[in-house]
C-alpha positions in Angstrom: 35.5 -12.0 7.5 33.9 -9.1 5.4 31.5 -7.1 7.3 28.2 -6.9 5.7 24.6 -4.4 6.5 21.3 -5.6 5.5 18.4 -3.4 4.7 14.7 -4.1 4.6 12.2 -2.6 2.9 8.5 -4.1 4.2 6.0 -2.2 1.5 1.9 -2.9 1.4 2.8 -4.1 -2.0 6.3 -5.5 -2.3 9.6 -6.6 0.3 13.1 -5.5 -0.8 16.1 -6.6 1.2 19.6 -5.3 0.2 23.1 -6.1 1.6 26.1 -4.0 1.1 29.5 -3.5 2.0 31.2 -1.1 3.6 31.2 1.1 0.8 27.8 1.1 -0.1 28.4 -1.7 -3.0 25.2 -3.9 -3.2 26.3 -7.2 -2.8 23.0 -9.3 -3.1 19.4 -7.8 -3.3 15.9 -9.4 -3.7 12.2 -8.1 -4.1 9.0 -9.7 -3.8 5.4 -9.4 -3.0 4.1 -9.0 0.3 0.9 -10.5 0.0 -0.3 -9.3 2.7 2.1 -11.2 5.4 5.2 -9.2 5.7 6.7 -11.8 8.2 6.7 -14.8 5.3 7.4 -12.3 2.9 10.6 -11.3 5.0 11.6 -15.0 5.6 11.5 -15.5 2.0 14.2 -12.5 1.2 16.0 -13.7 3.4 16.4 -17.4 2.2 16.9 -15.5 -0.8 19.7 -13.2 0.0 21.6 -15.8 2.3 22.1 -17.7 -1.0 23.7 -14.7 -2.6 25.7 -14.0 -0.3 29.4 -14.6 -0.1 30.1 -17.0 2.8 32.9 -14.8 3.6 30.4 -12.2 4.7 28.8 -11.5 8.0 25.8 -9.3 8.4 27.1 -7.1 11.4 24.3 -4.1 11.1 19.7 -4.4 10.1 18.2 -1.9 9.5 14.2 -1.4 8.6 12.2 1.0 6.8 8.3 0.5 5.3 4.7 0.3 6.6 6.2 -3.3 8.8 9.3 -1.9 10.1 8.3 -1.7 13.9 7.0 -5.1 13.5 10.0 -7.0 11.4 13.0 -5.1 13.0 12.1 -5.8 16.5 11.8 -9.7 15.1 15.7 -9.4 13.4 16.9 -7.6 16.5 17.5 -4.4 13.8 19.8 -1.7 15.0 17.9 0.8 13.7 14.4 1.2 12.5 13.6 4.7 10.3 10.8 6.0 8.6 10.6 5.8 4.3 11.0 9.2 3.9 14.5 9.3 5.8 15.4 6.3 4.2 14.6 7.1 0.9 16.6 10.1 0.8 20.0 8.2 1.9 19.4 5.5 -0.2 19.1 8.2 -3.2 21.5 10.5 -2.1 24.0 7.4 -1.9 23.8 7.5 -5.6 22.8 10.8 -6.7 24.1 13.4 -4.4 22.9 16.4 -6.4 19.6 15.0 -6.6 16.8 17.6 -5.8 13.0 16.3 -5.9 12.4 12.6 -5.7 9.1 11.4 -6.7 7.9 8.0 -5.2 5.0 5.9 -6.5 4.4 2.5 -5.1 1.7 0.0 -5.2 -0.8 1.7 -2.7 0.7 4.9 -2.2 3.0 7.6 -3.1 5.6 10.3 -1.8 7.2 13.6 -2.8 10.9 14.4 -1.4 11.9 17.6 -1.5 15.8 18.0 -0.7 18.5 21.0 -0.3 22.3 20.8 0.5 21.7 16.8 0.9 19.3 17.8 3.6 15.0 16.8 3.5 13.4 20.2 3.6 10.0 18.9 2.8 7.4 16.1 2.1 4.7 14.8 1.6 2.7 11.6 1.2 -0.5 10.0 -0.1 -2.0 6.3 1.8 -5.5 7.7 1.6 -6.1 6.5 -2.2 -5.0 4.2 -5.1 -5.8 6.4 -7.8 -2.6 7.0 -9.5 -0.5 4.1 -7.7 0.9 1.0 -9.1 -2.7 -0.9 -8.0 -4.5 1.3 -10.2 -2.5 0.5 -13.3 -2.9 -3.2 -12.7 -6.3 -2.7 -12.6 -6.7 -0.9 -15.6 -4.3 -3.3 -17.4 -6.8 -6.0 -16.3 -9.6 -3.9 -17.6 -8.2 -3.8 -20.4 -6.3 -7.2 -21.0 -3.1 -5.9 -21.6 0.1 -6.9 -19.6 1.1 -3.9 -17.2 4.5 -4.5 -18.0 3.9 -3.5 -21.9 1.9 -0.1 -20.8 4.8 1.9 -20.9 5.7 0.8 -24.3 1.9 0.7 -25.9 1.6 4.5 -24.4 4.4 5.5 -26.3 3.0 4.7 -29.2 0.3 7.4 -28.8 -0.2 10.6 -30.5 -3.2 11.5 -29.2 -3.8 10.6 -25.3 -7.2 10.3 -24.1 -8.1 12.2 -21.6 -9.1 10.4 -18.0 -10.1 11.6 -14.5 -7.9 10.2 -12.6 -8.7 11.4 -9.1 -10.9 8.7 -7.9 -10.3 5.0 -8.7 -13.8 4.7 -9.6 -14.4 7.2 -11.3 -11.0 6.4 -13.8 -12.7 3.2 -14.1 -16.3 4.6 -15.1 -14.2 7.3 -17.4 -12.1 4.5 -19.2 -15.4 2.3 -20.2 -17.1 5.4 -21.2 -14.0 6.4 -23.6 -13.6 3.0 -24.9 -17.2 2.6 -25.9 -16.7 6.0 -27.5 -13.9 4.5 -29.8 -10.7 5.7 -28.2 -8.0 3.6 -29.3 -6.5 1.3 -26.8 -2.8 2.6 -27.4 -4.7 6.3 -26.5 -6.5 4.9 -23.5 -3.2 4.0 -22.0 -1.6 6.6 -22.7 -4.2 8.7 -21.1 -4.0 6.6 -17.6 -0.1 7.1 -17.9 -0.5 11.1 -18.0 -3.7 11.0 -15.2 -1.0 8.7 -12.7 1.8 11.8 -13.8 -1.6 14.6 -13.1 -3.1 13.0 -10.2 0.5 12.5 -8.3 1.4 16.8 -9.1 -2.2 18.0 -8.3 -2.3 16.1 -4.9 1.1 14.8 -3.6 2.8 17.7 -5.1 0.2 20.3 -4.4 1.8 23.6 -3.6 5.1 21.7 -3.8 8.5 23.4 -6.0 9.7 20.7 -7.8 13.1 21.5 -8.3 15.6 19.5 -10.8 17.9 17.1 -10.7 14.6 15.0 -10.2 14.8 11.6 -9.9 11.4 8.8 -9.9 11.6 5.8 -7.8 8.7 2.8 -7.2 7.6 0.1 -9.1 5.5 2.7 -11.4 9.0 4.0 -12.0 9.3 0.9 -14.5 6.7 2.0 -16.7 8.1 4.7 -19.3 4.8 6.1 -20.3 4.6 7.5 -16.7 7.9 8.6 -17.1 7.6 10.5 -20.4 4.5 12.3 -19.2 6.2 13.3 -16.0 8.7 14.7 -18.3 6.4 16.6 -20.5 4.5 18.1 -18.1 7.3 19.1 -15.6 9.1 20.0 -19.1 12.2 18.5 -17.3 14.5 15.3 -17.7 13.5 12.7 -15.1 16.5 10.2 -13.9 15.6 6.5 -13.1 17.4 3.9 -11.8 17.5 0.2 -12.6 17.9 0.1 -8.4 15.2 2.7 -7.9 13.0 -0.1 -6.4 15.8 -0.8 -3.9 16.9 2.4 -2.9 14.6 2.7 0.3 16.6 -1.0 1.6 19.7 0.9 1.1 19.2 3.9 2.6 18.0 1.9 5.8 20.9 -0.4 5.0 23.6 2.5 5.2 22.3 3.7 8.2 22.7 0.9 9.8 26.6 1.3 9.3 26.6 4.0 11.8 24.9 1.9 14.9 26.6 -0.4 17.1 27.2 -4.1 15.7 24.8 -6.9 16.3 25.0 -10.4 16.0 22.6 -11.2 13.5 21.9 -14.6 12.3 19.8 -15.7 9.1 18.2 -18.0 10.5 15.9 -15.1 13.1 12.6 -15.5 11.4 12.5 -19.5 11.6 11.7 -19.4 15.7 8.5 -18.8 16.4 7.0 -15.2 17.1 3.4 -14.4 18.0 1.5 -11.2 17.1 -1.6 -9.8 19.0 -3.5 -6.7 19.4 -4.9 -5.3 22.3 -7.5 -2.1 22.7 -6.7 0.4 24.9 -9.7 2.3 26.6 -8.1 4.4 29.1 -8.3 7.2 27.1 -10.5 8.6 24.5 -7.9 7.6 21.7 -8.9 4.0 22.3 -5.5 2.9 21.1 -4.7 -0.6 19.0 -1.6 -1.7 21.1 0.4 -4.2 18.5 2.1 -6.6 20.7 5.0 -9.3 19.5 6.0 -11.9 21.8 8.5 -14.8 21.6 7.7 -17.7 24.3 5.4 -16.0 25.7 7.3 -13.0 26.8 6.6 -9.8 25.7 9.1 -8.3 23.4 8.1 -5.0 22.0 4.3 -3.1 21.8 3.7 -0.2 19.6 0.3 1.9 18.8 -0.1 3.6 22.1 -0.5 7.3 22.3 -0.2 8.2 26.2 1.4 6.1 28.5 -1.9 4.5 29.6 -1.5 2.2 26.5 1.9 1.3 28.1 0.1 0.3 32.0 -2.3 -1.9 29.9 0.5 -4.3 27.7 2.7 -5.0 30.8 -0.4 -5.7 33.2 
C-alpha cells in the first residue's frame, strides 16, 4: 500500500483538493466552485479524486487550508488545519524554492507573500472589496458580453489601454459605460480593466510593500494573460505562472500534513450526516458568533469565540 496526503483548499469562490505522494508528486487533483456550500462542494472533490486515485493508495495524512478550513477539517478528522498564507507559501516553495514575492488573486479577494531564505517575512491581504478580484472581471465580461476566458487574449491585442478606476467596483462599472459611450474600443476597454486589476492589487495589497523578484502569480486571475502582461510591465519584471498555480494552496496544506501523525481517513467522511449551528455569545461586549458542528447530536468542535465565556456558553 502506497501512502498518500490529501489537501483541501475551501475558497469563497472555488474548492481544490490535491493528493500526493511522499514526494510531493500530485497524484490526482480537482477544482470546482463552491457555490456557496463548501460541505457539497467538498463531497464532490472528493467523489472526484477517489476515482483518480490508484486503489493501491491510502490517504494516511488531511490537511485544510481556505475561508472553510475550521469547518471541513474538523468534518474529515484533518491532521492539521493552517491558514492560506502558510499554506500558500509551502505549496509554492515546493516548486519554486527561490521564489521571492507571490502575488495571489482569487475570486473575492487577494494576497501578497513576501518571502526570504524560504521563510514568510511579510503579508498582506484584501476580503474587504471585489474590485480587482476574479468577480470583478466576470462582471465586466458580462458587461460587456465577452467570455472571461478570452480577456486575456482580446487585451493583448491592445495598443492603446483605456484608462479605468478601478478602486471601487462601482465606480469601474460607471467608468467602463462612460468609456464605451465615448467610443473606446472594446479590445481597449479590456485591456484597461486588465492593467486597473494589476493597479488596484500594487496600490492596496501591495501598498508600502518591496516586491522582490523571482515573483510568481497564483489564483484563478492568474489564467488571464492580460493581467499578467500588465503585472509585468508595470513591475518591469518577468512574472512566473504555473499551470498548478490554482492548486498550490491544496498542496502546501497537503505537504504539511506529511509531518503530523497518521490518521485513518476514509472517503466516504462527508456522506454521514453533520449538522451546523450558530450560537450568539453575550457574555461579553464582543458578542461572539460561536460556529458549532455536531454529529448525532454531540458536539464536536465550536469556533468564533474570543474569551472563554464563548466556551461556558457551547458546552452548557
Amino acid at each position: 500500500m502506497t501512502k498518500a496526503y490529501l489537501g483541501i483548499d475551501i475558497g469563497s469562490i472555488s474548492t481544490k483538493g490535491v493528493v500526493i505522494d511522499k514526494d510531493n508528486n500530485i497524484v490526482a487533483s480537482t477544482y470546482l466552485w463552491t457555490r456557496g456550500n463548501p460541505l457539497k462542494a467538498v463531497k464532490e472533490v472528493l467523489v472526484d479524486i477517489k476515482k483518480q486515485l490508484p486503489k493501491n493508495y491510502k490517504v494516511v495524512g488531511v490537511g485544510t487550508t481556505g475561508s472553510a478550513r475550521k469547518l471541513v477539517g474538523t468534518i474529515l478528522g484533518a491532521n492539521i488545519i493552517k491558514n492560506e498564507i502558510t499554506a500558500h507559501a509551502i505549496g509554492t516553495l515546493s516548486k519554486y524554492p527561490d521564489i521571492r514575492t507571490i502575488i495571489e488573486i482569487g475570486g473575492q479577494d487577494s494576497k501578497i507573500i513576501l518571502l526570504k531564505d524560504q521563510v514568510v517575512i511579510d503579508y498582506a491581504m484584501n476580503t474587504l472589496c471585489a474590485a480587482g478580484t476574479g468577480a470583478f472581471l466576470s462582471s465586466q465580461a458580462e458587461r460587456l458580453d465577452i467570455p472571461v476566458e478570452e480577456f486575456g487574449s482580446i487585451a493583448l491585442t491592445s495598443n492603446n489601454p483605456t484608462p479605468i478606476a478601478a478602486r471601487c467596483t462601482v465606480f469601474a462599472e460607471s467608468d467602463l459605460v462612460h468609456k464605451a459611450q465615448m467610443g473606446h474600443k472594446k479590445e481597449d476597454i479590456v485591456a484597461g480593466l486588465c492593467k486597473s486589476v494589476a493597479l488596484n492589487y500594487l496600490n492596496n495589497v501591495g501598498k508600502g510593500k518591496k516586491i522582490a523578484s523571482p515573483i510568481i502569480f497564483q489564483g484563478g486571475v492568474s489564467k488571464n494573460i492580460g493581467v499578467v502582461k500588465a503585472f509585468e510591465k508595470i513591475l518591469n519584471e518577468k512574472i512566473i505562472t504555473d499551470e498548478n498555480g490554482h492548486l498550490l494552496g491544496a498542496l502546501g496544506v497537503a505537504i504539511l500534513s506529511k509531518k503530523e501523525p497518521e490518521i485513518n481517513f476514509s472517503f466516504d467522511t462527508v456522506e454521514e450526516d453533520f449538522e451546523t449551528s450558530s450560537i450568539n455569545c453575550s457574555g461579553c461586549p464582543n458578542n461572539c458568533e460561536i460556529i458549532c458542528i455536531k454529529k448525532d447530536d454531540k458536539l464536536l468542535d465550536s469556533w468564533g469565540n474570543r474569551c472563554e465565556k464563548g466556551k461556558k456558553v457551547v458546552t452548557k
